[in-house]
N, C-alpha and C positions, 0 to 999 in steps of 0.2 A: 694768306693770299694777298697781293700785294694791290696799292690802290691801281695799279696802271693795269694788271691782268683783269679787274674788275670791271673797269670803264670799255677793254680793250672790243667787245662787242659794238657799245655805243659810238664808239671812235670809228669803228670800222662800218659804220650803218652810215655814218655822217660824213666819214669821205667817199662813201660808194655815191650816194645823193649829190654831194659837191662834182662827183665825175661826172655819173648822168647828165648834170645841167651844162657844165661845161664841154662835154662832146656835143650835147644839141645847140649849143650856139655856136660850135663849130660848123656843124653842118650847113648851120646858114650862110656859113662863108665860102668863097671859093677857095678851091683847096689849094692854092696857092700862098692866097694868104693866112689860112689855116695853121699851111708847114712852116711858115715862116713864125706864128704864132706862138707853135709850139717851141719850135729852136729857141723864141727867147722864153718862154718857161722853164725850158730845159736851163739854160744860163743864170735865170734865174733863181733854182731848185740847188744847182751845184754851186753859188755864192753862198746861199744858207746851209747847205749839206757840209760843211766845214771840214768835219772830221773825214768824211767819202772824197770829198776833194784832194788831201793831203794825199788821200792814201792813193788815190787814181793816179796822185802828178810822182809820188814815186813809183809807182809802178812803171808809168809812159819811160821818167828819165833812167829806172835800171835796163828797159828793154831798147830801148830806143836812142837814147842818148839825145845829143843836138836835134837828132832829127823826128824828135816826139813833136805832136800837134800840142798846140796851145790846150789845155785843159778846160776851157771855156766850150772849143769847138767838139768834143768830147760829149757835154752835157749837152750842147745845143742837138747835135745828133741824137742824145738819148729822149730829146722832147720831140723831136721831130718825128724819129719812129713810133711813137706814141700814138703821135696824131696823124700817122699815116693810115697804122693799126686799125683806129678808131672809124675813119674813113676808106676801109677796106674796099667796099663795093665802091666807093667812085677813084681808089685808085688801081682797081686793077688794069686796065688799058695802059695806063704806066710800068707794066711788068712784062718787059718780054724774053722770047726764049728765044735763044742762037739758034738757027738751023744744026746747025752739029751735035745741040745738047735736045734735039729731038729725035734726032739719027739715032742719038746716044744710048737713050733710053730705049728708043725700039728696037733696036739689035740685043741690048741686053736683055729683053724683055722677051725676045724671039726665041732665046735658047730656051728658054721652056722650065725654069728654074726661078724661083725667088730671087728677088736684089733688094739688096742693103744699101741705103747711100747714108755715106757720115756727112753732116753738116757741123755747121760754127753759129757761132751767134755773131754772124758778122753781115753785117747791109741790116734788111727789112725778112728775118728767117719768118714771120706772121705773117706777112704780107705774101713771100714768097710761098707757102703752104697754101695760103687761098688763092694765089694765083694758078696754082698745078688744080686743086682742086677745080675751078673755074672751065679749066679747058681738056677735066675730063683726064688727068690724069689721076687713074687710085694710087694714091700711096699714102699709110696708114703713119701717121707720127708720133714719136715715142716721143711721152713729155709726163713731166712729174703731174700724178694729180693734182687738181685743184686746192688749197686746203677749204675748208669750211669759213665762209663767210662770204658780204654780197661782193668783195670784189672778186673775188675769184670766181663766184658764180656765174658773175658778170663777163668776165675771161672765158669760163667753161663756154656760156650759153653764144658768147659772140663767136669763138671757134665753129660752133657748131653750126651759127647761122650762113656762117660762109662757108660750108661745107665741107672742113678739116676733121680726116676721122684719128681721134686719138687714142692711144693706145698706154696708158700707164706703164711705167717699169716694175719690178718687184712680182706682186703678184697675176702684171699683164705678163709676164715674160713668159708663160706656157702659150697663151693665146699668139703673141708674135712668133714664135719658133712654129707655131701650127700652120700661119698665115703667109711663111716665107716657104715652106716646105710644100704649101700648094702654089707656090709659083707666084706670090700677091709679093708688092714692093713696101718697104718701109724705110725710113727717115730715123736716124737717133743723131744726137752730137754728141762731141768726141774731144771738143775743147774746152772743159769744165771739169776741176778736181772735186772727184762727188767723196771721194775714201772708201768707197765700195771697191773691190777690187782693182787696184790702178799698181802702172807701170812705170815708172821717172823715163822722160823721154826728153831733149831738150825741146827747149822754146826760149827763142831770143838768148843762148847760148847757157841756160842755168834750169837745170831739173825740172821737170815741173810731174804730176802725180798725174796719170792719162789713166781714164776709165778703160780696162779689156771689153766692156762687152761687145764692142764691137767685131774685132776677130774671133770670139767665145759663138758669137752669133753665125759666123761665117762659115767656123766647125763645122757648128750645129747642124746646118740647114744645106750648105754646099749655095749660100744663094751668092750671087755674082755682085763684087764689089765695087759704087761707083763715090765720086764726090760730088757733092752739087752744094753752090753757093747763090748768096744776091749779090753781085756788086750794085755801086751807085752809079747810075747814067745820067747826070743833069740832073734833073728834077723824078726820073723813074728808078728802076731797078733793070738790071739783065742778067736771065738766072744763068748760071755757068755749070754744066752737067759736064765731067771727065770721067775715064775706066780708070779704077786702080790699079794697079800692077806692081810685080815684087812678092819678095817670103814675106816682107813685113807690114802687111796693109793699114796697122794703126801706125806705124813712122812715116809711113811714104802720105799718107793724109795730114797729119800732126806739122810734117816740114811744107805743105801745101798750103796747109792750112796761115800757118807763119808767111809765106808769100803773100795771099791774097792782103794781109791784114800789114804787112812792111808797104803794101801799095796804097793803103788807103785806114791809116789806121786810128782818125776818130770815128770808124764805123764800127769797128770793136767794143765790147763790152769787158772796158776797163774797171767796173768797179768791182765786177769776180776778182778773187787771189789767187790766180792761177797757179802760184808755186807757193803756197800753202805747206810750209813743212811737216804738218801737225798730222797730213793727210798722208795713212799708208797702209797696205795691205793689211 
C-alpha cells in the first residue's frame, strides 16, 4: 500500500474542513461577490492544474478551433459553479423557467406515462435540479453514488438539503424503471463516456462513446422523451425544457446537445474526455 493511499483518508478529512470554512465565509458575502470569488479560484486552480489545463486547451482547440474560449474562462466557470452550488438556497430566485418549458413539462406529464429528460453537464446542472426541486417539480435524478468520504458526504447531504431526490445507476436501475412506469419523471445525462454500454455518435465532428441508457430506458418504460438544460442569463440560469422527437432520441439530443454548448462553450465540462477511445462496448 502505497504512502499516498494511506494518508488519502486524512487528505480527504482535511480538504472537506478547508471547504466547510471556505463556503462559510462565503456566505458572509454577497453572492455576487462570492461568484466573482470563485471564478478567480477557479483561474486560479487551472494555472496550477497544469496537466487538466493542457488536456482541456486540446480538447477546446480539436472541437472548436479559433473559436474555443480562452482556457482561463473555462476554469473560471468551473469556480463559479461551485460557488453557486454551494450558495444554492440564495441562488435559487436566479433560476428561472421559460413559460414553454412549463407547458412543456405539463403536457408531458399529462399523458399519463413516465418522462425521461436527458441533460448535460452544461450551465449550473446542481443548481438547476434544486431549482425544479424548489418549485415543486418531482423529478428523481440519476447520478453516480457518492463514494465514501466527507466530501462526498458533504455533496450527498447538501443535495439532499435542497431537496434533490437521487437515484444511483447500477443497482438503482430497477427502482427507476419502477418509478417511470408509474408515471414519476427522471433526469440522467447523456453527455459523458462512462464505457458502460455506449454508441460512437459524433460530437464536434469526431466519434465520441454515448451512454444507451437513455433509449434502453425509453423501451423499457414507454416513458415520453424530453431535453432540459441551464443556460447562463447574466448573473442567473434559464432552464430550457424541449420534446424529443425522431427514431433516434440519443442523436437527436447528443446534436442538441452540441448546440447549446457551440453557444456558450466555457459553460461546458471540458475537463471529461469525451472521445475517449479506450471506451467501448
Amino acid at each position: 500500500m502505497t504512502i499516498r493511499r494511506l494518508t488519502r483518508p486524512a487528505r480527504h478529512g482535511l480538504a472537506a474542513v478547508a471547504l466547510r470554512l471556505l463556503f462559510g465565509l462565503l456566505r458572509l458575502l454577497p453572492v455576487t461577490t462570492a461568484r466573482r470569488l470563485g471564478a478567480a479560484l477557479g483561474r486560479g486552480i487551472g494555472l496550477v492544474a497544469r496537466r487538466e489545463r493542457r488536456a482541456m486547451a486540446d480538447r477546446l482547440g480539436q472541437a472548436l478551433g479559433s473559436h474555443a474560449p480562452p482556457v482561463g474562462a473555462c476554469w473560471a466557470s468551473l469556480g463559479r459553479r461551485a460557488v453557486e452550488f454551494a450558495l444554492a438556497d440564495r441562488m435559487l430566485d436566479r433560476v428561472t423557467l421559460a413559460p414553454e418549458a412549463v407547458a412543456t413539462f405539463a403536457a408531458a406529464r399529462a399523458e399519463g406515462r413516465g418522462v425521461l429528460l436527458a441533460t448535460a453537464h452544461l450551465g449550473n446542472w446542481e443548481l438547476m435540479a434544486a431549482a425544479l426541486a424548489a418549485r415543486g417539480f418531482a423529478v428523481h435524478a440519476v447520478a453516480a453514488a457518492p463514494r465514501s468520504g466527507p466530501l462526498h458526504r458533504w455533496l450527498a447531504a447538501h443535495r439532499a438539503r435542497l431537496g434533490v431526490s437521487v437515484i444511483a445507476p447500477g443497482g438503482g436501475a430497477r427502482t427507476l424503471v419502477e418509478r417511470l412506469r408509474a408515471g414519476q419523471a427522471a433526469a440522467l445525462f447523456v453527455d459523458q463516456a462512462t464505457g458502460r454500454r455506449c454508441r460512437d455518435l459524433p460530437v464536434f465532428g469526431r466519434p465520441a462513446p454515448t451512454p444507451t441508457t437513455f433509449p434502453r430506458l425509453l423501451a423499457l418504460t414507454g416513458a415520453r422523451p424530453l431535453f432540459i438544460h441551464a443556460e447562463r442569463r447574466g448573473t442567473g440560469y434559464q432552464v430550457v425544457l424541449e420534446p424529443v422527437v425522431g427514431a433516434d432520441p440519443l442523436a437527436a439530443v447528443t446534436a442538441r446537445i452540441e448546440a447549446a454548448v457551440r453557444r456558450d462553450p466555457a459553460e461546458w465540462v471540458w475537463l471529461h474526455d469525451r472521445w475517449r477511445d479506450t471506451l467501448r462496448r
